[in-house]
C-alpha positions in Angstrom: 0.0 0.0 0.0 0.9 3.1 -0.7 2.7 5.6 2.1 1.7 9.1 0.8 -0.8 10.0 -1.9 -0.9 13.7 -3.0 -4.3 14.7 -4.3 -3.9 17.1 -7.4 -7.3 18.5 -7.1 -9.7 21.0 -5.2 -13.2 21.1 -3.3 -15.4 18.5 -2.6 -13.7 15.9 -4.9 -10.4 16.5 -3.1 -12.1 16.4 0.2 -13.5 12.7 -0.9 -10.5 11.5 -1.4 -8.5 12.8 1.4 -10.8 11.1 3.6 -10.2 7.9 2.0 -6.4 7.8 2.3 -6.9 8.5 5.9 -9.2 6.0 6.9 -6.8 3.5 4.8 -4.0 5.2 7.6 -2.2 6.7 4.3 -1.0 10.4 4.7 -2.2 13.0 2.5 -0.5 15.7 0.6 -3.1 18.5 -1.0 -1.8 21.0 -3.6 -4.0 24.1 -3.8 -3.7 27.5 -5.4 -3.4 30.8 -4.2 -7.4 31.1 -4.3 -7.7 27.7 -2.0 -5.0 28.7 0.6 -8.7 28.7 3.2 -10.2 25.3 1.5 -11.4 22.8 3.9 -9.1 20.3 1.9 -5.9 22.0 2.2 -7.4 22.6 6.5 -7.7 18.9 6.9 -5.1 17.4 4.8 -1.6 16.5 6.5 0.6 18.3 4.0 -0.1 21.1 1.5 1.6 22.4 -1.3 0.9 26.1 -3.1 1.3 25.4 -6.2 1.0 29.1 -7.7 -1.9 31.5 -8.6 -5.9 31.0 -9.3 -5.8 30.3 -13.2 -6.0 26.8 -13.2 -3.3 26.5 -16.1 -0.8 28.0 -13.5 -1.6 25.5 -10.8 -4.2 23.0 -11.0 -3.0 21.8 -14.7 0.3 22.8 -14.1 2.6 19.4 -14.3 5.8 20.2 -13.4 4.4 21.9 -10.2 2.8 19.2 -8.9 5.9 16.4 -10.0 7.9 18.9 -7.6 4.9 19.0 -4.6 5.6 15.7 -5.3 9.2 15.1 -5.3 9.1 17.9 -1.9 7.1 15.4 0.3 7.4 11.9 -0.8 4.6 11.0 -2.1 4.7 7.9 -3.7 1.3 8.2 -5.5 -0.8 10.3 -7.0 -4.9 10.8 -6.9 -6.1 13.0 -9.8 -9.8 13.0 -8.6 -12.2 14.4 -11.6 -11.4 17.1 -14.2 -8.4 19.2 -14.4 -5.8 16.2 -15.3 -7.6 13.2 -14.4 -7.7 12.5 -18.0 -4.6 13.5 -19.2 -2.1 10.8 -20.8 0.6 12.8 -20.4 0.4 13.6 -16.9 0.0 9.8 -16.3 3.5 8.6 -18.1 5.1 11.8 -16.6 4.3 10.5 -13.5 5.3 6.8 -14.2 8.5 8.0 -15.5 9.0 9.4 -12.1 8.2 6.3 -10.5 5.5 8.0 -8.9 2.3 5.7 -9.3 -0.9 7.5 -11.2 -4.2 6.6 -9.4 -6.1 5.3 -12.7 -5.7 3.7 -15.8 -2.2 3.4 -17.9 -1.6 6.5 -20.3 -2.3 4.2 -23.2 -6.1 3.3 -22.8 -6.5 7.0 -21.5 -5.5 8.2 -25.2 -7.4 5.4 -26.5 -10.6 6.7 -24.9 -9.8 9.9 -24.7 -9.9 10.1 -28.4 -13.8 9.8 -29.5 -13.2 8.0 -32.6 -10.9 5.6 -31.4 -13.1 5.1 -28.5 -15.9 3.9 -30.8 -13.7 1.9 -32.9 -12.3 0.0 -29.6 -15.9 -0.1 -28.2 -16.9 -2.2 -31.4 -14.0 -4.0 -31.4 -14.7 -5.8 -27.3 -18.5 -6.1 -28.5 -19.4 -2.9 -26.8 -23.0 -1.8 -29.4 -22.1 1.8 -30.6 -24.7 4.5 -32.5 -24.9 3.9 -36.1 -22.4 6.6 -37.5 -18.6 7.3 -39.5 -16.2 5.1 -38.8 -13.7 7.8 -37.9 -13.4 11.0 -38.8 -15.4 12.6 -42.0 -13.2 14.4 -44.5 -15.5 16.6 -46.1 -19.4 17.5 -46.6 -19.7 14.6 -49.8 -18.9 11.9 -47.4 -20.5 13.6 -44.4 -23.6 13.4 -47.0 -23.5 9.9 -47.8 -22.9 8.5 -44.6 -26.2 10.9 -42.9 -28.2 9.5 -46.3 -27.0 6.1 -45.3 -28.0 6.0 -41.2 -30.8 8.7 -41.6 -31.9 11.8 -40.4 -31.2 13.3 -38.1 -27.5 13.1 -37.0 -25.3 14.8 -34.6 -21.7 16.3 -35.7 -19.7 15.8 -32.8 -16.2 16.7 -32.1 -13.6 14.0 -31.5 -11.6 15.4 -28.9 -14.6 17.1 -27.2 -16.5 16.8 -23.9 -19.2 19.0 -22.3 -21.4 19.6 -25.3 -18.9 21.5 -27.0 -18.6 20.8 -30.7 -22.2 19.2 -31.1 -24.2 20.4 -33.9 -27.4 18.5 -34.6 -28.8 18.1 -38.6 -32.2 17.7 -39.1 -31.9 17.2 -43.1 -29.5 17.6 -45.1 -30.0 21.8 -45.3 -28.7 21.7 -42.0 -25.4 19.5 -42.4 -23.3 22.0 -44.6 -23.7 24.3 -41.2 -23.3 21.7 -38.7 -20.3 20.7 -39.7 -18.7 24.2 -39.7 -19.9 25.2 -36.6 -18.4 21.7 -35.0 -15.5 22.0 -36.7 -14.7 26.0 -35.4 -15.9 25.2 -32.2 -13.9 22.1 -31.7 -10.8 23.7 -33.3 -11.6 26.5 -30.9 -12.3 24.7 -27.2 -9.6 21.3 -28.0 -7.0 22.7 -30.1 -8.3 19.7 -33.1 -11.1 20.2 -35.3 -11.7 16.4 -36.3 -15.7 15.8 -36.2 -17.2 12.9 -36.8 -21.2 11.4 -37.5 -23.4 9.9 -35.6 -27.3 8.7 -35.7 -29.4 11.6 -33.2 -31.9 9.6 -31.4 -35.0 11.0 -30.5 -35.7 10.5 -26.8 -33.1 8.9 -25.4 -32.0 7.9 -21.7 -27.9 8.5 -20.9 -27.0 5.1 -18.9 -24.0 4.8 -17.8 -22.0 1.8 -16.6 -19.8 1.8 -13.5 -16.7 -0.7 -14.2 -13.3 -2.0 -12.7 -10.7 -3.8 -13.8 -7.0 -4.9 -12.1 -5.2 -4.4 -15.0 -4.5 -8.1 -14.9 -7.3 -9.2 -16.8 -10.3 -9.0 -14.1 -12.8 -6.8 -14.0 -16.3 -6.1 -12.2 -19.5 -3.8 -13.3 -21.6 -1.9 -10.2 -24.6 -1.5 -12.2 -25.9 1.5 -13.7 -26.7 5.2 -13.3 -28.9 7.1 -15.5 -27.8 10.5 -15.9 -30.5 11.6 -18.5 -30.9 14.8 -16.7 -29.1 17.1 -18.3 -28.9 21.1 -19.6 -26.4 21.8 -22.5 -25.5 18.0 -22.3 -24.0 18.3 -18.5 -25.4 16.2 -15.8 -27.2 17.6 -12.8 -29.3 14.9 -11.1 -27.7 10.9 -11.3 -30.0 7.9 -9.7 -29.1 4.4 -9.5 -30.8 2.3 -10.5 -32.2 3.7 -13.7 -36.3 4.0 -13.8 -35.8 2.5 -17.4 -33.9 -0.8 -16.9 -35.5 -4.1 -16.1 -33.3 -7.1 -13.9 -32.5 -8.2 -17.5 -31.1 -5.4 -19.3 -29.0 -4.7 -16.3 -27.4 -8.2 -16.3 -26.9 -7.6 -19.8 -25.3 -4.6 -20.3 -23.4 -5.5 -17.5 -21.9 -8.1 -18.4 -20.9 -6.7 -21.7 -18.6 -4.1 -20.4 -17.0 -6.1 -17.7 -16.2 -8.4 -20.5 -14.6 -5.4 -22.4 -12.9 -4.0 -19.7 -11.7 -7.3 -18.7 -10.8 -7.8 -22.6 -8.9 -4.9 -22.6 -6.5 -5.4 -19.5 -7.6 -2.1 -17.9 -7.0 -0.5 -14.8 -9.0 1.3 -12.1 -12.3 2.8 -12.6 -13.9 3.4 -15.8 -17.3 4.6 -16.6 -18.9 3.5 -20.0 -21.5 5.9 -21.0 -24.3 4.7 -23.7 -27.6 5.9 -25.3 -30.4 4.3 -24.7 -33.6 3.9 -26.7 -36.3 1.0 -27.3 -34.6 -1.3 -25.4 -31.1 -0.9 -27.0 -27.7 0.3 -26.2 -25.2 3.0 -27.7 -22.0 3.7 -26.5 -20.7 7.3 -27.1 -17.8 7.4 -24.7 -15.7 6.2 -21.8 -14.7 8.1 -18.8 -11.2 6.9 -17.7 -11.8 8.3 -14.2 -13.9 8.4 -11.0 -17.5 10.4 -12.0 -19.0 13.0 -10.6 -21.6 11.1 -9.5 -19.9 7.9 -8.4 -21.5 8.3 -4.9 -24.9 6.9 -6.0 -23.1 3.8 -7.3 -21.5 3.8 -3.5 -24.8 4.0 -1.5 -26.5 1.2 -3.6 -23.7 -1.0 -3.7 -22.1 -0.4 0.0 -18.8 -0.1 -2.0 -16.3 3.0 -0.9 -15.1 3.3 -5.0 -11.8 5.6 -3.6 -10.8 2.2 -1.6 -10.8 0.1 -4.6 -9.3 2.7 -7.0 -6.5 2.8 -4.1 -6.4 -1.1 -3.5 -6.2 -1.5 -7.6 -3.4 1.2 -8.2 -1.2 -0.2 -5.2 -1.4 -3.4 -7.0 -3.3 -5.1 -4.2 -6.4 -6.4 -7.3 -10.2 -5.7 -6.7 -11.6 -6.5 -3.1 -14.9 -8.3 -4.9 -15.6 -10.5 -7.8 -19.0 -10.1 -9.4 -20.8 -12.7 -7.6 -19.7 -10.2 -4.3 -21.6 -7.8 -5.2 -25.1 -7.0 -4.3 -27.7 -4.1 -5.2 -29.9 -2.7 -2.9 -32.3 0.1 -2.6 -32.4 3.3 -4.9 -29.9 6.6 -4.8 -30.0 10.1 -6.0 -27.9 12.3 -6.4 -28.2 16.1 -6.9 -25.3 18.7 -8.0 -25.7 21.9 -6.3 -24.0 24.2 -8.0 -23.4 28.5 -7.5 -25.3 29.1 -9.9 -28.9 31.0 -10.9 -31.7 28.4 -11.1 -33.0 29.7 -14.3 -30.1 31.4 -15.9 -27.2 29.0 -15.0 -25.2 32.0 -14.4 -21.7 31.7 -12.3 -22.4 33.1 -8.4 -19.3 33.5 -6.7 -19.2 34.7 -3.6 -19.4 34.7 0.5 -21.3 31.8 1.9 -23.3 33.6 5.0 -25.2 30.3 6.1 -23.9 27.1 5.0 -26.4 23.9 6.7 -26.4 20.4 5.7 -29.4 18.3 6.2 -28.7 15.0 7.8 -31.0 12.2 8.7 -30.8 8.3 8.0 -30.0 8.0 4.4 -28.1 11.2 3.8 -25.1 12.4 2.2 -23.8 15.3 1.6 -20.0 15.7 0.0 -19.2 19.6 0.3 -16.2 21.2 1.1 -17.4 24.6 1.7 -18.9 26.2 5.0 -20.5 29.6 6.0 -18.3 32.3 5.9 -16.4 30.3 2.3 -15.8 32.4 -0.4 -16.4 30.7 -3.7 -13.5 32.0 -6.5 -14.5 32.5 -9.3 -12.0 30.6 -11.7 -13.5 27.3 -11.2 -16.2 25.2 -11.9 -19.1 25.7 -10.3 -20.3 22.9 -8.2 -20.2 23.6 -4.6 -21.9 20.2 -2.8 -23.3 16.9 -4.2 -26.7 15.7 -2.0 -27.3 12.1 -1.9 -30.2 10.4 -0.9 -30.5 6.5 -0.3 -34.0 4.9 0.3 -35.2 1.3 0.6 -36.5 2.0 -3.2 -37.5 5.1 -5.5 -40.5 6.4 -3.7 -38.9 6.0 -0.6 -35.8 7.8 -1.7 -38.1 10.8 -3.6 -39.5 11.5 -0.5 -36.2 11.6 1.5 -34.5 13.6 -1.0 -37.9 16.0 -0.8 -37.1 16.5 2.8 -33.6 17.1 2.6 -33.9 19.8 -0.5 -36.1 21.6 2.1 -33.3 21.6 5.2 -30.3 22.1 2.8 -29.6 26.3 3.0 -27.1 28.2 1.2 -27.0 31.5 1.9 -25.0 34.6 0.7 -25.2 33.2 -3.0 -27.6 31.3 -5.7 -27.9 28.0 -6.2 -29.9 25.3 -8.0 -31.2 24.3 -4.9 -34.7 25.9 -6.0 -34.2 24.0 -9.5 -34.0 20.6 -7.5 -36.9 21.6 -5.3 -39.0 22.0 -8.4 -38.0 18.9 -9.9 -38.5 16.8 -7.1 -42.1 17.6 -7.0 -42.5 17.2 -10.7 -44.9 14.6 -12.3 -42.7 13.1 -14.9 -39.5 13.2 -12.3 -41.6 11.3 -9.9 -42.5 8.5 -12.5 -39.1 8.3 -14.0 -40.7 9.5 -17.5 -37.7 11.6 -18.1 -35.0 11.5 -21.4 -32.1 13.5 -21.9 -34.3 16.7 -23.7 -36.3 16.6 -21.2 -35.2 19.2 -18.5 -34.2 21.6 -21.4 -37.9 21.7 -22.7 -39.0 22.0 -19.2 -36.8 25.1 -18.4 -38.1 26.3 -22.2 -41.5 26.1 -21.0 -42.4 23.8 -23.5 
């Protein structure tokens, strides 16, 4: 096991994993910018590092700065968390090359998914079912023509190196493609530096599912069910539950199976998260996520698994704790992204927290690392808290995540907590009638 893990991230995420490390007795080194020096992180942690000024490209993505933090204190191993360089190949074999262990999967199958075509290609390949679409980039508009005319209307142009809903441009007929792949192609060129695009088939009312997976890089590898993480506004998540309201016992097995097969296939380390479409019954990858999620607590309260432990356990080369027949499902999960945001807008609020209060209560989580009298910076992302509720099964769960929304306060700043409270007592959200349009035709009014 390891003796020192530094944790090259901020705020709730870095919080999660400090607390992991210590209750595995492993000391924690935190690196933090100028704007974190107060962060309950860099309070709590053993050791911390300033590793220079708020832009995160002079700290928080800053490689050689945090090789030093940890070349200064020893660490022997390095947690990336989510974001920032979780996914980043290079920071991975830089590491490695220091001897310093990465907490996640090899540099290799990082490019591999990190790259959206190749992803697709490596999906078919291990019998993951992928969206009808290019196989690989499309050269011009002729070919971008044929292959829409081939899979039908309508299609998404998405970029290959994006993430975040940037370089997605939907065509309805083919009026619309000559645009759509312009607009992809300048905004992709724009946001990841490549302005590669490729085709896919644009389903109509979709769910996003998305498999939890772990491998020990020595040819083993477990699935912890699904999460659906339809929910979303300009294709980024804000409410994850697990199980989904759309899978029976036998699509879950399925699916399942399949990409712990894959993973296994593909001698992958850590945790992975594939991420699919799904309509009528069928499957569609779109992309893997070659790090812990957002929303991986949800997958934690229905499977009593702590997912930092294993990631940990699997990096130190100690294999997974479980096989598949280990693992056991129970009850339902939500989880909610509270964010400093406006509820309508979506607009940044940075700012002094006034009146920070949690609510608490058999079944609740909340992973924060603010408190009242915070001040939120404002050259990072916006979440602030994630609230997770565990019930004996959905109703159950609605109703503790109802109570909970009305205890949780925030003062000093907006928040989506009003946008949760809303939802919560929505029709459709309570009957699990929900696809991935849906929450942006309910804030359209329509």
């Amino acid at each position: 096991m390891f003796q020192k893990i530094l944790i090259a991230n901020r705020g709730e995420i870095a919080l999660r994993v400090l607390r992991a490390a210590k209750e595995l007795g492993i000391q924690t080194v935190v690196v933090h910018s100028t704007a974190d020096a107060d962060a309950m992180h860099v309070r709590l942690a053993d050791e911390s590092v300033c590793i220079g000024p708020p832009p995160s490209r002079d700290s928080y993505l800053n490689i050689h700065q945090i090789v030093a933090a940890c070349e200064i204190t020893g660490a022997d191993a390095v947690h990336p968390g989510y974001g920032f360089l979780s996914e980043n190949a290079r920071f991975a074999d830089i590491l490695a090359a220091h001897n310093i262990t990465f907490i996640g999967p090899s540099g290799d199958h990082i490019r591999v998914m990190g790259d959206k075509i190749e992803a697709k290609r490596t999906a078919r390949r291990l019998g993951i079912p992928v969206v009808p679409g290019s196989d690989g980039a499309v050269s011009d508009e002729r070919e971008a023509t044929r292959i829409a005319a081939e899979i039908g209307y309508p299609v998404i142009v998405k970029a290959s190196a994006g993430g975040g809903g940037r370089g997605m441009k939907v065509a309805r007929d083919e009026s619309d493609l000559e645009m759509a792949l312009a607009t992809a192609r300048s905004e992709a060129g724009a946001a990841f530096g490549d302005d590669a695009v490729y085709i896919e088939k644009f389903l109509q009312r979709p769910r996003h599912i998305e498999i939890q997976v772990f491998g020990d890089g020595m040819g083993k590898a477990v699935h912890l069910g699904e999460r659906d993480c339809s929910l979303q506004r300009r294709h980024q998540k804000i409410w994850e539950e697990a199980p989904s309201p759309a899978l029976n016992d036998g699509e879950r097995a399925r699916i399942g199976a399949v990409c712990a097969r894959a993973i296994a296939d593909l001698g992958y380390s850590g945790a992975g998260t594939i991420e699919f479409l799904y309509e009528d019954g069928e499957f569609y990858f779109i992309e893997m996520n070659t790090r812990l999620q957002v929303e991986h607590p949800v997958t934690e309260a229905v499977t009593d698994l702590d997912l930092v432990h294993e990631q940990i356990r699997v990096a130190s080369g100690a294999g997974l704790s479980v096989t598949q027949d280990d693992i056991r499902f129970t009850g339902h999960a939500i989880e909610c992204r509270i964010n400093a945001e406006d509820p309508r807008s979506f607009t940044p609020s940075p700012g002094t927290i006034t009146h920070f209060h949690t609510p608490g209560g058999l079944g609740i989580r909340v992973d924060s690392g603010v408190y009242s009298g915070y001040r939120i910076p404002p050259y990072y992302d916006s979440l602030i808290g994630k609230l997770i509720v565990h019930g004996r099964n959905r109703v159950e769960c609605m109703m503790r995540l109802r109570r909970a929304l009305d205890e949780f306060v925030v003062d000093g700043i907006k928040t989506t907590l009003p946008l949760f409270r809303e939802l919560v007592g929505n029709a459709d959200i309570a009957n699990g009638d929900y696809d991935i349009h849906w929450l942006e035709k309910h804030l359209a009014g329509e």
